[in-house]
Every structure is written in structure tokens, then in C-alpha cells.
C-alpha positions in Angstrom: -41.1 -83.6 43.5 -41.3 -81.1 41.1 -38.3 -80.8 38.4 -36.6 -78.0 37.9 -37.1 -74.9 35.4 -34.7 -73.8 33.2 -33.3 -69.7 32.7 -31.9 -68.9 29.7 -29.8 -66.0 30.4 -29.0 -64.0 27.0 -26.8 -61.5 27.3 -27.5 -58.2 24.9 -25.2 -55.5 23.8 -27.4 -52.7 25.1 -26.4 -50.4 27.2 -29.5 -48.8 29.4 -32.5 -50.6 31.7 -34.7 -48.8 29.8 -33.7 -50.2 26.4 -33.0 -54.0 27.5 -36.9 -53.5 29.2 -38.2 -52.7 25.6 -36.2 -55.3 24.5 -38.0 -57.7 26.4 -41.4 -56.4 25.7 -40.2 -56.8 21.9 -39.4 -60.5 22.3 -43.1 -60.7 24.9 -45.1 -59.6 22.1 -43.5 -61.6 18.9 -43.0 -65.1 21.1 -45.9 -64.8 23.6 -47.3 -67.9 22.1 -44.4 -69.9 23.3 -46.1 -72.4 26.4 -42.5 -73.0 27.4 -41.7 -69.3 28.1 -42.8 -67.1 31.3 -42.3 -64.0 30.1 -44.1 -62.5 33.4 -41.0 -63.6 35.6 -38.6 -61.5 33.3 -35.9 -59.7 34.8 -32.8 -57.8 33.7 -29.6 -57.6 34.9 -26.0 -55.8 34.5 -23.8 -57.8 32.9 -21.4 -58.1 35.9 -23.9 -57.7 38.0 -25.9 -60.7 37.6 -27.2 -60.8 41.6 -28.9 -57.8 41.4 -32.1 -58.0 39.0 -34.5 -56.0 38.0 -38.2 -57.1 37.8 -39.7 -56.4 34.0 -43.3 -56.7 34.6 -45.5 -56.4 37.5 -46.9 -59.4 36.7 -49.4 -59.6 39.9 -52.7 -62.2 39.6 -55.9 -60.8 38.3 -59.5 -62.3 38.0 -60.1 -65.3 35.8 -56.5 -66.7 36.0 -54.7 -64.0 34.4 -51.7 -61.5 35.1 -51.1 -58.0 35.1 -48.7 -57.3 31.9 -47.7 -53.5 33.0 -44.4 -52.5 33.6 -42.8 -53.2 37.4 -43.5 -50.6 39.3 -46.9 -49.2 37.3 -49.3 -46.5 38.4 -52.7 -46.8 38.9 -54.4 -50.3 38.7 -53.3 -53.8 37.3 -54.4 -54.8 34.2 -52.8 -55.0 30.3 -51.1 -52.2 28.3 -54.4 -49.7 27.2 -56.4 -51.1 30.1 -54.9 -49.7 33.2 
């Protein structure tokens, strides 16, 4: 059996998706090297509305193990910020 991960829900005093998305993206690129965090299965939610998430990154698999790092919902083909 596999044990269990951990979410550490940290609650923000932003006010918009958009902001709390670049928020996230902030905190991607300045703790990426953190092993322990698994920043592709980010997602945001209102604060009183904790059901209903919204997905930060597409986060699909690409070749050679690694993931697509675009927004959710990005145009044109997976790949990394300046890539696709």
C-alpha cells in the first residue's frame, strides 16, 4: 500500500484567478527544486468554495519523462513556457 500524500492548502488574500495563478507560477519558479512539491497538480480555489478547483497547469506527459508546464487550458502544442 501506498501512503498517503499530503496538500497544503495556503490560503492568499488575493482576490482574482488570474492573480492567485501568477501566484503560483511565482512560488513554481523560486521553489521548483523542492522534490517534495508537485507543482504540476496545482489548483486554485475560492475561499468558500474549496470543492470547486481550478487546474493551474496543463501538466500533460511529454517525451523523455517530462510534463507540459503551460497554463491549463493552453493553445497550440504542449511543451514549456517559450517552447510551445
Amino acid at each position: 500500500m501506498t501512503a498517503p500524500r499530503w496538500i497544503i492548502h495556503l490560503p492568499t488574500t488575493l482576490t482574482s484567478l488570474a492573480a492567485a495563478a501568477d501566484l503560483a507560477a511565482a512560488l513554481r519558479d523560486s521553489l521548483g527544486h523542492v522534490a517534495a512539491l508537485d507543482f504540476g497538480e496545482t489548483t486554485l480555489s475560492e475561499e468558500d468554495r474549496q470543492h470547486l478547483r481550478h487546474r493551474v497547469w496543463c501538466d500533460a506527459r511529454l517525451d523523455g519523462g517530462r510534463r507540459c508546464r503551460l497554463r491549463d487550458g493552453h493553445p497550440g502544442t504542449c511543451g514549456t513556457p517559450g517552447e510551445g
